[in-house]
N, C-alpha and C positions, 0 to 999 in steps of 0.2 A: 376410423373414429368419426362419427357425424359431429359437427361444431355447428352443427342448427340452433337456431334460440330456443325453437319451441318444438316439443317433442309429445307427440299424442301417448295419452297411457294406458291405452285400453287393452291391450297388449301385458303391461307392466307392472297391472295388479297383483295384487297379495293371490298365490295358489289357492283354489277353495276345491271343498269336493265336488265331485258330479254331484250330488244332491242339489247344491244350493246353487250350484251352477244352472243345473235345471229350474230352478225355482226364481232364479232373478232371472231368466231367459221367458216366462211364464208370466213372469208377476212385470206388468206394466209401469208398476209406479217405482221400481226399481232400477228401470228399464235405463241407461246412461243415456243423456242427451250430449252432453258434453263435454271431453277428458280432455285435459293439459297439462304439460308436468313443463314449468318455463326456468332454462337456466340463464345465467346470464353469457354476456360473449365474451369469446377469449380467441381470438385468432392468430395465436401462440401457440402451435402443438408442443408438448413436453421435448420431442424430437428435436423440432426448431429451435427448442428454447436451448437446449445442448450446444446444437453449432454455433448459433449467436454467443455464446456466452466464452468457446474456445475462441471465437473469434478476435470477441471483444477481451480477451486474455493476451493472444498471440499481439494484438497492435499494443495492448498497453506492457508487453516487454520489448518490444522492436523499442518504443520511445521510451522505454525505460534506459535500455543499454546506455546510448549515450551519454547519459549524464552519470550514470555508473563510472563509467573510464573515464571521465573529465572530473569525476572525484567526489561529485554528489552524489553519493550514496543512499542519503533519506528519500532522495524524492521516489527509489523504488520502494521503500515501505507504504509511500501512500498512495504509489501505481497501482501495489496490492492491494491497499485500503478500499478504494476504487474497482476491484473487480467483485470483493467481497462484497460490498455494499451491493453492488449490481446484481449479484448473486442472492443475497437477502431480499433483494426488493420485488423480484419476479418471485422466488418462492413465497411471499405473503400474497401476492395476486393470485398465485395457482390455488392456495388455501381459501382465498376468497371467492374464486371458481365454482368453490362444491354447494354453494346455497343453491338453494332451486325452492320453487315455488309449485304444491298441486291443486288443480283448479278440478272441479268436478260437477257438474249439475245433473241432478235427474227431476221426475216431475214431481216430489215434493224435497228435496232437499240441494243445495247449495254449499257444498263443503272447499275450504280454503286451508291448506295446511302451506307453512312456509320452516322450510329448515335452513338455519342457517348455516352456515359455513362449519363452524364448531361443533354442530349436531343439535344445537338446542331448536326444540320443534314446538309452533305454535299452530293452534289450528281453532278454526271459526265454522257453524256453522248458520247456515241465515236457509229460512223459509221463501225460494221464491217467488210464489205471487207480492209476497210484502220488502224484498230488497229490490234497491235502486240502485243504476250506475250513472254512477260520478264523472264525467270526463273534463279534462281542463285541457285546451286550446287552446296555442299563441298562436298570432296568424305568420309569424315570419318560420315559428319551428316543429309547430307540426302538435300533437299531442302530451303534453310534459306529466300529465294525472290520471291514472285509472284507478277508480275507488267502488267499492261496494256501499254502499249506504242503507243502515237498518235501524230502527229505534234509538238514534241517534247518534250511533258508532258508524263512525268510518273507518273501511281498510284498506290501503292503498296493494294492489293488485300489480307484481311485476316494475316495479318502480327500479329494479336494475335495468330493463329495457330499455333501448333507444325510440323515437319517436314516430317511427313507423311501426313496428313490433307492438307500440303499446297500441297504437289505432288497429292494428291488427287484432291486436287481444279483447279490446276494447268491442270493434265489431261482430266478432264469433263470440262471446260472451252476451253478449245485446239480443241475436240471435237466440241462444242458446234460453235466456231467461224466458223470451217473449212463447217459444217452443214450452218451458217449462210449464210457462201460465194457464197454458190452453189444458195443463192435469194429463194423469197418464191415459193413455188410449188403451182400453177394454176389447175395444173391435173395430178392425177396418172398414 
């Protein structure tokens, strides 16, 4: 399992037929400049998450026991209380896991779908020679903002990433527009 942030998806597009296959492989202005599908991080494999979790079971009956035989009995119910809750709270981060973010430019289109966690899908798309990107920089933490900007709408771009990843996204998108602007190429 790769636990990368950012995952290219050019590769991971929707099957099409040879026809149209041919036909975006031909047609320039179709042509992909730029594919990203960004999840966010979790450096918790599912695996992992198993043993820590017997782990964190196994110590809270060792310190449960004692108090068991010296005759407190409740405080094993909220030993258990304690592992369930800890068990609840990583299964809503692993759910929170599944958002992802698809970034895509070619030279006349700009498309942004973002799914979130629950499956509800939102998607943008911007012309661009006329989108701008937004970045916001603190100087002690690095890049906290990546936005698209177009007739007024802002979209914030990856904003589960940490602040390298987004300068990262931030940079290969910058790229990717300025490539756009120049229109699709007819002939080399």
């Amino acid at each position: 399992m790769d636990d990368g942030l950012i995952h290219t998806i050019a590769q991971a597009a929707a099957p099409q037929s040879a026809e149209l296959q041919e036909r975006d492989v031909q047609d320039p202005a179709a042509q992909r400049i730029y594919a990203v599908r960004l999840h966010p991080h979790r450096s918790l494999s599912e695996r992992n998450f198993w043993i820590l979790l017997c782990v964190f079971s196994v110590i809270s009956f060792a310190t449960t026991v004692p108090f068991v035989v010296m005759g407190a009995w409740p405080v094993a119910g909220f030993m258990g209380l304690d592992v369930a809750i800890f068990y609840f709270a990583f299964r809503a981060n692993f759910r929170a896991a599944k958002a992802y973010e698809d970034v895509m430019v070619t030279p006349l289109d700009l498309s942004l779908e973002k799914v979130s966690a629950k499956g509800a899908r939102a998607e943008w798309h911007f012309n661009p020679s006329w989108v701008s990107l937004h970045k916001e920089t603190h100087d002690e933490y690095g890049v906290q903002k990546v936005a698209l900007v177009s007739r007024g709408r802002s979209i914030e771009v990856g904003n589960f990433l940490g602040p390298d990843e987004k300068a990262q996204v931030a940079n290969d998108l910058s790229l990717a527009l300025a490539e756009a602007r120049r229109g699709p190429r007819y002939s080399d």
